[in-house]
FIDOBA-988504 format. One record per residue (C-alpha): residue number from 1; residue in three letters; x negated, y negated, z negated. Coordinates in Angstrom, 1 decimal. Example, Ala and Ser with C-alpha at 12.3 -4.5 7.8 and 13.67 -1.06 7.14 Angstrom:
<sites>
SITE | nr | rest | east | north | up
SITE | 1 | ALA | -12.3 | 4.5 | -7.8
SITE | 2 | SER | -13.7 | 1.1 | -7.1
</sites>
This chain:
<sites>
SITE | nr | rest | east | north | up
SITE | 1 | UNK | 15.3 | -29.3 | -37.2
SITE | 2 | UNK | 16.2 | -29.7 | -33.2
SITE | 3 | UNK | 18.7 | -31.8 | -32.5
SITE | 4 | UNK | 20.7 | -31.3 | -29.5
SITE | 5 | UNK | 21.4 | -34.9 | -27.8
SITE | 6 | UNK | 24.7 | -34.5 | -25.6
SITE | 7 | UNK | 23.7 | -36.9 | -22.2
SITE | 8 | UNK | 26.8 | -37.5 | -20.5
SITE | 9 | UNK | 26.8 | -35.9 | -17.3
SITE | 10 | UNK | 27.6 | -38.9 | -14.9
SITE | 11 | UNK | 23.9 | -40.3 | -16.4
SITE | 12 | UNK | 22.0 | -37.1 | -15.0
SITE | 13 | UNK | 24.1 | -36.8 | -11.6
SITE | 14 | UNK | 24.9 | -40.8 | -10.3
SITE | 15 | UNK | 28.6 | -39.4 | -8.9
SITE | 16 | UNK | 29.0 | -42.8 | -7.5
SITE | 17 | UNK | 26.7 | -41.6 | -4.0
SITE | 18 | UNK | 28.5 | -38.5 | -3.9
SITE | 19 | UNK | 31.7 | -40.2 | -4.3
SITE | 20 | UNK | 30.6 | -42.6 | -1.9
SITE | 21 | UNK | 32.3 | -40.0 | 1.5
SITE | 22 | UNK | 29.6 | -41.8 | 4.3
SITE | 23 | UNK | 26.7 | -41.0 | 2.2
SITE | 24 | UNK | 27.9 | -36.9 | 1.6
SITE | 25 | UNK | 28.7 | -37.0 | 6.0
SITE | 26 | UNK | 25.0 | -38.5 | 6.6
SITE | 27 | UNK | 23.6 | -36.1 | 4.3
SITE | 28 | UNK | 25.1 | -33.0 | 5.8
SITE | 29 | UNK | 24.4 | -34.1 | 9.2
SITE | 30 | UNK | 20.5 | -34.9 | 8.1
SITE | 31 | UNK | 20.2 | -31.2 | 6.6
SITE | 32 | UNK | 22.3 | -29.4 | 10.1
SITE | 33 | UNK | 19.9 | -31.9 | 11.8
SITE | 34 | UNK | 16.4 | -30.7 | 10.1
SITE | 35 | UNK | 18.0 | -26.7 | 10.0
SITE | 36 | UNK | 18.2 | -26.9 | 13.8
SITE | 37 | UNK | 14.7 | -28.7 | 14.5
SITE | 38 | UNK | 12.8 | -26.2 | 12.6
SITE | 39 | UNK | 15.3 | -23.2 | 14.1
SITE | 40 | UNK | 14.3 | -24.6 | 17.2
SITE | 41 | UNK | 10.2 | -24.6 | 16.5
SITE | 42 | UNK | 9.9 | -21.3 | 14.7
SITE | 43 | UNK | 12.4 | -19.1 | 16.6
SITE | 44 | UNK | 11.3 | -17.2 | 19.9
SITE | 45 | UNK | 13.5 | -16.9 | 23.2
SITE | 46 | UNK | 12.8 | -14.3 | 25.1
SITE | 47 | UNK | 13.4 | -15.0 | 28.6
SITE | 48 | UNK | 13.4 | -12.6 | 31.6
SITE | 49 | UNK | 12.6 | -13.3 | 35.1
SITE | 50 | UNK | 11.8 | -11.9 | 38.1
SITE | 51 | UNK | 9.3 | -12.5 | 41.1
SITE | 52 | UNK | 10.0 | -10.9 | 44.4
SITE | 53 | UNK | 7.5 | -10.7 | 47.5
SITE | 54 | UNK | 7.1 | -8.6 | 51.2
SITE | 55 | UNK | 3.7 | -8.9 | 50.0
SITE | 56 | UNK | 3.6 | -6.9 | 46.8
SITE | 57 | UNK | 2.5 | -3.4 | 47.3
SITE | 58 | UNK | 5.1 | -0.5 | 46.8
SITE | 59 | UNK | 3.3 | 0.6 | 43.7
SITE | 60 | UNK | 3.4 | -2.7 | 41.8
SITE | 61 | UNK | 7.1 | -2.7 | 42.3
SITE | 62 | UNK | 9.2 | -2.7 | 38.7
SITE | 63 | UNK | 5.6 | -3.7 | 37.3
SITE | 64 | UNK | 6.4 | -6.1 | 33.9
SITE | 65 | UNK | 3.9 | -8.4 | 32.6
SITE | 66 | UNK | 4.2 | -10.9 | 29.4
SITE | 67 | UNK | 3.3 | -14.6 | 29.9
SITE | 68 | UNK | 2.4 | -16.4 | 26.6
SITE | 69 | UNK | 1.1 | -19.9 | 26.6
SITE | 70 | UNK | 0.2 | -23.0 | 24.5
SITE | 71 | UNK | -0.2 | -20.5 | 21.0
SITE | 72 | UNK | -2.6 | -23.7 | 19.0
SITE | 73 | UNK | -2.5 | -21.7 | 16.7
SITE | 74 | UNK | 1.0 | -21.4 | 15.1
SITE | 75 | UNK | 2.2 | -18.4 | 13.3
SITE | 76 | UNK | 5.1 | -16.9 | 13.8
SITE | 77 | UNK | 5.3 | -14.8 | 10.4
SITE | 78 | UNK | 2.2 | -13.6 | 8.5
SITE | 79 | UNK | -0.3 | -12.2 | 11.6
SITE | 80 | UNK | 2.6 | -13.6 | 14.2
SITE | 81 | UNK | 4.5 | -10.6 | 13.5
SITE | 82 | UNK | 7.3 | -11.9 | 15.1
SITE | 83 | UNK | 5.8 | -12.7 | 18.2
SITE | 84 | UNK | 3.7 | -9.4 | 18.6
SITE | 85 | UNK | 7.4 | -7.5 | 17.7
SITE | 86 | UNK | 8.8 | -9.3 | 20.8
SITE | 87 | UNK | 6.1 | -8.8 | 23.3
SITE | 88 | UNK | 6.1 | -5.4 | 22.2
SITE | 89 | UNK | 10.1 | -4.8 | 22.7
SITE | 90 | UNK | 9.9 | -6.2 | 26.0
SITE | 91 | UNK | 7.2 | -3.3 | 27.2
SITE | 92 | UNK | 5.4 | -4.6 | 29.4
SITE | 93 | UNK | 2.2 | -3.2 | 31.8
SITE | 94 | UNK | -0.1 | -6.1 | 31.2
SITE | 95 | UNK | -0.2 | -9.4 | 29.1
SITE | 96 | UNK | -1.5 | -12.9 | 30.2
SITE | 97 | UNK | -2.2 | -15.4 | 28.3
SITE | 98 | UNK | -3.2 | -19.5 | 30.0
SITE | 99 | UNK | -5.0 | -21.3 | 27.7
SITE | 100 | UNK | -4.4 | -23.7 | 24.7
SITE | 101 | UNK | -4.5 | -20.0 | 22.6
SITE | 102 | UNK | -5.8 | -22.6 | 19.6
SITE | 103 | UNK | -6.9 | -26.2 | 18.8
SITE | 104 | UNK | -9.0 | -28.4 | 16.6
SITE | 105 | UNK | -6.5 | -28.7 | 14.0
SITE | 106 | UNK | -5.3 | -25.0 | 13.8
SITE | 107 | UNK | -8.9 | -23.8 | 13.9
SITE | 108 | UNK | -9.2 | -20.0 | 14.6
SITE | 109 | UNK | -8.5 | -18.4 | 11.5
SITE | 110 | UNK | -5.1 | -17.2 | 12.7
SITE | 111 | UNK | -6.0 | -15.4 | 15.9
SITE | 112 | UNK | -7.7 | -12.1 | 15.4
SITE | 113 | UNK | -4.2 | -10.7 | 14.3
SITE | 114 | UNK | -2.6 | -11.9 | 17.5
SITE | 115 | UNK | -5.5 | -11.3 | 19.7
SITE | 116 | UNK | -5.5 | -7.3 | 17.9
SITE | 117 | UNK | -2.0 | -6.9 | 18.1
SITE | 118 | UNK | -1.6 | -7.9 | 21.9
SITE | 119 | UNK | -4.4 | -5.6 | 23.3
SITE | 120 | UNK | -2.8 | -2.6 | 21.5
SITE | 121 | UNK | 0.4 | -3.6 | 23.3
SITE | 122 | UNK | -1.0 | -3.6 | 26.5
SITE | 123 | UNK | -4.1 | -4.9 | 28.7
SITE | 124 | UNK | -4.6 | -8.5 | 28.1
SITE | 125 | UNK | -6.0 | -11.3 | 30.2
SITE | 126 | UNK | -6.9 | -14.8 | 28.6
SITE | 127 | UNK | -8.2 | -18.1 | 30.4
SITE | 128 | UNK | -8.9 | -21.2 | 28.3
SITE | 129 | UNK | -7.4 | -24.1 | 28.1
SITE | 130 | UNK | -8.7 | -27.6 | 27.6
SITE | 131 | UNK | -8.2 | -27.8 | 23.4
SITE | 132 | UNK | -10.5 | -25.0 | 23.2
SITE | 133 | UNK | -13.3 | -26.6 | 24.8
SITE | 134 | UNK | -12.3 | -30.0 | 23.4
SITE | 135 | UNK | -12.7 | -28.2 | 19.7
SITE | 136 | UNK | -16.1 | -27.1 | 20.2
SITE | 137 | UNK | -15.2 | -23.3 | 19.5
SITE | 138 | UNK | -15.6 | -21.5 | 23.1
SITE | 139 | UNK | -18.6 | -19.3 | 22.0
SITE | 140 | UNK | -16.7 | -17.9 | 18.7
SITE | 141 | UNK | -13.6 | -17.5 | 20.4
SITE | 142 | UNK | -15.2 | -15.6 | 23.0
SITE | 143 | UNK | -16.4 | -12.8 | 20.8
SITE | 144 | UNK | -12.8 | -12.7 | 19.5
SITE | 145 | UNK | -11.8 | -11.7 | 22.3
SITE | 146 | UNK | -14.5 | -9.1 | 23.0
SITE | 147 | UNK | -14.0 | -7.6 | 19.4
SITE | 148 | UNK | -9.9 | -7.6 | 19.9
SITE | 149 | UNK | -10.4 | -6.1 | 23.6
SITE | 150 | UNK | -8.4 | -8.9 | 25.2
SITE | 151 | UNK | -10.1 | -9.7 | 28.7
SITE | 152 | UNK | -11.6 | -13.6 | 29.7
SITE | 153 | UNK | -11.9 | -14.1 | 32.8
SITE | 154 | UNK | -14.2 | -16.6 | 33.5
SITE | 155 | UNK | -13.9 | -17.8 | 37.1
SITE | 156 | UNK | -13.8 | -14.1 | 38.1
SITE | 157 | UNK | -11.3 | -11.6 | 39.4
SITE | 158 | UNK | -10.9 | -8.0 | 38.6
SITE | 159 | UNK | -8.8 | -5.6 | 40.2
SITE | 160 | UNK | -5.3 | -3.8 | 38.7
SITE | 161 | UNK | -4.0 | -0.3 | 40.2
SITE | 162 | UNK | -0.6 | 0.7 | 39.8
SITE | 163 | UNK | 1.0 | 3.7 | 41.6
SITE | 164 | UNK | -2.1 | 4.3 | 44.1
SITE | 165 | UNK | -2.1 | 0.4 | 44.8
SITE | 166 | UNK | -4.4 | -2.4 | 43.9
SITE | 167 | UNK | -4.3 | -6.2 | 43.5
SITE | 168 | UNK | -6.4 | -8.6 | 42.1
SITE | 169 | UNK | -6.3 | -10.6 | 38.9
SITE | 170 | UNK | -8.4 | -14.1 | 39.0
SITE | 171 | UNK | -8.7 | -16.8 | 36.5
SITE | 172 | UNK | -10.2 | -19.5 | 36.3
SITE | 173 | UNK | -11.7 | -21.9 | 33.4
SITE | 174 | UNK | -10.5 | -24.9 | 32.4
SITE | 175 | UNK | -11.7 | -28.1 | 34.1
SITE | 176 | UNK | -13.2 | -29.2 | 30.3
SITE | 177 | UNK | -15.7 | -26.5 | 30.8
SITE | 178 | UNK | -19.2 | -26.1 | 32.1
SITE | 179 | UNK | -20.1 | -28.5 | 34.5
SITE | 180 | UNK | -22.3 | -26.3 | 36.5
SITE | 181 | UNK | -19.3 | -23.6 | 36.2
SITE | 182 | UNK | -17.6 | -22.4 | 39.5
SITE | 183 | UNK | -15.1 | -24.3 | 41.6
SITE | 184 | UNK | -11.4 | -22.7 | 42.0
SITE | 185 | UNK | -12.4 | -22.9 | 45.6
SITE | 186 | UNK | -15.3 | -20.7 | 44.9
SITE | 187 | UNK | -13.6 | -18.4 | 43.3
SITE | 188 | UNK | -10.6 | -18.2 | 45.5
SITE | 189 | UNK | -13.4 | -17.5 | 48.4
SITE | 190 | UNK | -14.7 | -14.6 | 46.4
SITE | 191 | UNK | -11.2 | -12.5 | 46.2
SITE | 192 | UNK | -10.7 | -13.2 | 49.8
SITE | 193 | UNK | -13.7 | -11.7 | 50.8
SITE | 194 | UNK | -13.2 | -8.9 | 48.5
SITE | 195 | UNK | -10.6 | -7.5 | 50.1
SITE | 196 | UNK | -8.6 | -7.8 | 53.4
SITE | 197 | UNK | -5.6 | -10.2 | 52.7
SITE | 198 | UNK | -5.1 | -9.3 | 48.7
SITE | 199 | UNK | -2.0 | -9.8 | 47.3
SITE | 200 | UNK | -3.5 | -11.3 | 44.2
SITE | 201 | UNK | -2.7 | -13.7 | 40.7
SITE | 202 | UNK | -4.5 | -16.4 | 39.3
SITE | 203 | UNK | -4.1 | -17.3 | 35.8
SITE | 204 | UNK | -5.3 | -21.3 | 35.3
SITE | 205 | UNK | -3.8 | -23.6 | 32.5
SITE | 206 | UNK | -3.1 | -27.2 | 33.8
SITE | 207 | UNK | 0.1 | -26.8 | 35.5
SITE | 208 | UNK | -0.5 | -30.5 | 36.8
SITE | 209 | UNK | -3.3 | -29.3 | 38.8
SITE | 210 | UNK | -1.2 | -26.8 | 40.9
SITE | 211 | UNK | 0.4 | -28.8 | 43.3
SITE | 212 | UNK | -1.8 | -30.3 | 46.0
SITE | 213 | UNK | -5.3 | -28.4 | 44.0
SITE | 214 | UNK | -4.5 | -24.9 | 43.0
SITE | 215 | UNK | -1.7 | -24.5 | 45.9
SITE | 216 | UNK | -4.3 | -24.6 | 48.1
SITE | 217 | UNK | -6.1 | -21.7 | 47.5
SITE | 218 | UNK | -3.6 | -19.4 | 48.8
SITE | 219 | UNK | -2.5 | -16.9 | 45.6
SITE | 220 | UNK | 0.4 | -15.1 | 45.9
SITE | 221 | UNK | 1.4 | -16.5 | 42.5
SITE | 222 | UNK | -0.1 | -18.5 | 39.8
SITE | 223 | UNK | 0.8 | -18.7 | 36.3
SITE | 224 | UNK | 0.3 | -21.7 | 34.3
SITE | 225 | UNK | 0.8 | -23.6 | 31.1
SITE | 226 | UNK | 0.0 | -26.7 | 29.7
SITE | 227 | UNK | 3.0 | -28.7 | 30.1
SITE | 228 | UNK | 4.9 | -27.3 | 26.7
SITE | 229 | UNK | 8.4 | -27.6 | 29.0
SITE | 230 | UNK | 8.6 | -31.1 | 28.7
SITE | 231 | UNK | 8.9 | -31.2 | 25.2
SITE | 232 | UNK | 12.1 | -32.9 | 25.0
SITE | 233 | UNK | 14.3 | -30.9 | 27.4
SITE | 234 | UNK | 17.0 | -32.5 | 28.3
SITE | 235 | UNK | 19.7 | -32.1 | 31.0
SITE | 236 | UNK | 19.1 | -31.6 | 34.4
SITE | 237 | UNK | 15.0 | -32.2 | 33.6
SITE | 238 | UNK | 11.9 | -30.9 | 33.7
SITE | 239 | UNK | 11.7 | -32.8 | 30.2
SITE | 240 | UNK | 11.0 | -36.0 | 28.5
SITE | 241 | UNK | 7.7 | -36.3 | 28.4
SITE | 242 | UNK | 4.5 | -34.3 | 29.3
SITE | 243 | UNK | 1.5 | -33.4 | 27.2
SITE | 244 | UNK | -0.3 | -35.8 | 28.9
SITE | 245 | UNK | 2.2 | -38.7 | 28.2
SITE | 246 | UNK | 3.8 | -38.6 | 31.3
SITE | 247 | UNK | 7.7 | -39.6 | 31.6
SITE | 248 | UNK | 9.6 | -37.3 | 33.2
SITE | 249 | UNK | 7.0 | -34.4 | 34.0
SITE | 250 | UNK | 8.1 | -32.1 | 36.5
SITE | 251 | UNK | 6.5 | -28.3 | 37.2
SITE | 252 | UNK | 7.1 | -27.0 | 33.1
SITE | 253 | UNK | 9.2 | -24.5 | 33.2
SITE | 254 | UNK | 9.4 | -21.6 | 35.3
SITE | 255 | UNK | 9.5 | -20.8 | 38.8
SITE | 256 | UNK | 8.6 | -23.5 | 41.5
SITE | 257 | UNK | 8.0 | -23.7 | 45.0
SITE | 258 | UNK | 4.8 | -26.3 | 46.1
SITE | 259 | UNK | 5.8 | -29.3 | 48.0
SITE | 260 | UNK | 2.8 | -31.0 | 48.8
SITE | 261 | UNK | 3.4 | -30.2 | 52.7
SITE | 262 | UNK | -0.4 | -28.2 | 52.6
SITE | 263 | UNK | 0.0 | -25.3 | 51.2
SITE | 264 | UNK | 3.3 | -23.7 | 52.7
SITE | 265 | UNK | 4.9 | -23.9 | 49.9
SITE | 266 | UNK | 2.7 | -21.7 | 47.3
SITE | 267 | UNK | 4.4 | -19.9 | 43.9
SITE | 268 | UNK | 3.4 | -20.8 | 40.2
SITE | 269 | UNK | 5.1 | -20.2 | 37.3
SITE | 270 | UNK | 4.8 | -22.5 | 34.3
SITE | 271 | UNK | 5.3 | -21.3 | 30.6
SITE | 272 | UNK | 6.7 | -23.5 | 28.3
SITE | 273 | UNK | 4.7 | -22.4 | 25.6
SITE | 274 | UNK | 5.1 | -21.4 | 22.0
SITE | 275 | UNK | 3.0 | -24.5 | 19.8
SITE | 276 | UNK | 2.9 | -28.0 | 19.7
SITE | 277 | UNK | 0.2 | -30.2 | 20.3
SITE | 278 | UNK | 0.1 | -33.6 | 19.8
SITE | 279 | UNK | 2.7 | -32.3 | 16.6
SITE | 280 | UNK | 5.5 | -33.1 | 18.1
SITE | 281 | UNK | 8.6 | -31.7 | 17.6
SITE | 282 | UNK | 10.4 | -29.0 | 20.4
SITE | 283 | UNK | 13.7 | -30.1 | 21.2
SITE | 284 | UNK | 16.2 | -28.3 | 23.1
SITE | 285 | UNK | 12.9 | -26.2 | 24.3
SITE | 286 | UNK | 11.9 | -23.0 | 21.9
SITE | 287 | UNK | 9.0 | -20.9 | 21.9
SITE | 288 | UNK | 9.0 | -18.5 | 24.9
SITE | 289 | UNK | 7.9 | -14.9 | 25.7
SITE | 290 | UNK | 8.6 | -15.0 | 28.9
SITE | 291 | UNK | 8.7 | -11.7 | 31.0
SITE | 292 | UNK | 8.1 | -11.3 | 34.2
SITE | 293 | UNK | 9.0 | -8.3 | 36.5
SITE | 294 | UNK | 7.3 | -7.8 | 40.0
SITE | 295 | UNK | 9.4 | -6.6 | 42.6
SITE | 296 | UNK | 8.7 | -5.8 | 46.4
SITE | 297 | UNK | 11.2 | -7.1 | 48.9
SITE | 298 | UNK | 11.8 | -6.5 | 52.1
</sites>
């Protein structure tokens, strides 16, 4: 025969913590705390901006591109379903992507997906980053990309027409690649003598490269990634700390203006990125799509 034991319910539930008014006020704050770091990790912001220049050609003007960055790997929802609903919404012409697409930890497992889903978007460029040569996997991620139909461009350009007018896309590889691999200053030389005065992009991962290296070779704009936004994005900084433990990085997040006095003042624009490596977590600084619309001024 059972017998039922009645346990008094102060024994199963010690009421004196929850009685106890600091402990229930340092509990809620700990659980709004946790809520808004992972809200602040996992959530996309979609941000919008615009680059203007004399140089652009009529045709390219209203163009709209999608800048990603920084992936390593994270999912947002099963196949980044998330992430391939907001690139899509945003409709854009053509999709880059600068480096750092996955690590050594996150392995490659959760890429084909993306890598799929973007190129039926729209046309996709990729250049590497340094975690993909640091992990050992360039070779495999390479055919990836060939079986996805996303582009790598290896220290190459290619040419983009839009409304009877061309420019030129370049990228270049990481500085953890080949050693025999082309320079940047090779490759610049190659789209200048391609074409007389190109207006032209160059896709190239380490935003702390730009200023004073990449300025110099002359793109109309370069898009970058790399320095994850800081991190830490506090007030009235480029951020905490950089990915390369740097305090106070500057050049993370969006548009700048070189001022290394060489290069008359040359255009990149840095993604903030959408993972985290080393696992640190975002604050104040989300996962970005960022979308970019050309425009031709006068």
């Amino acid at each position: 025969m059972m017998r039922i034991i009645a346990i008094p319910s102060k024994e199963l539930f010690p009421l004196k913590y929850f009685r106890n008014k600091r402990f229930l006020i340092l509990f809620a704050i700990a659980a709004l705390l946790i809520g808004w770091l992972w809200w602040g990790n996992n959530t996309l912001s979609v941000e919008s901006y615009t680059f203007s220049s004399s140089r652009l050609p009529q045709g390219w003007d209203g163009a709209r591109m999608v800048h990603l960055s920084d992936l390593h790997g994270k999912e947002f929802g099963h196949g980044s379903a998330r992430l391939l609903r907001a690139v899509a919404e945003a409709e854009p012409e053509l999709i880059v992507i600068t480096g750092d697409i996955a690590d050594a930890q996150s392995g490659l497992d959760t890429l084909p997906p993306v890598l799929q889903g973007l190129a039926d978007i729209a046309p996709t460029y990729y250049v590497s980053g340094n975690h993909e040569w640091a992990a050992g996997f360039i070779g495999e991620l390479r055919q990836l990309m060939e079986a996805a139909g996303v582009t790598y461009l290896r220290n190459e350009f290619i040419p983009l027409t839009r409304g009877g007018d061309s420019i030129l896309l370049a990228g270049i590889e990481d500085p953890n690649g080949y050693a025999d691999q082309k320079t940047p200053q090779e490759v610049a030389a190659e789209v200048h003598s391609a074409a007389k005065d190109p207006f032209w992009l160059l896709l190239a991962h380490r935003n702390n490269r730009f200023c004073g290296e990449y300025c110099l070779l002359q793109a109309d704009l370069t898009l970058c990634g790399h320095g994850h936004g800081g991190i830490w994005r506090l007030p009235f900084t480029d951020g905490l700390i950089s990915t390369t433990m740097e305090w106070f990085p500057s050049y993370t997040n969006g548009f700048y203006a070189c001022d290394c006095g060489q290069c008359g003042g040359a255009q990149v624009f840095v993604h903030r990125g959408l993972g985290n490596s080393p696992r640190i977590p975002r604050l104040l600084n989300r996962p970005e799509v960022a979308v970019i619309t050309l425009q031709t001024s006068p």
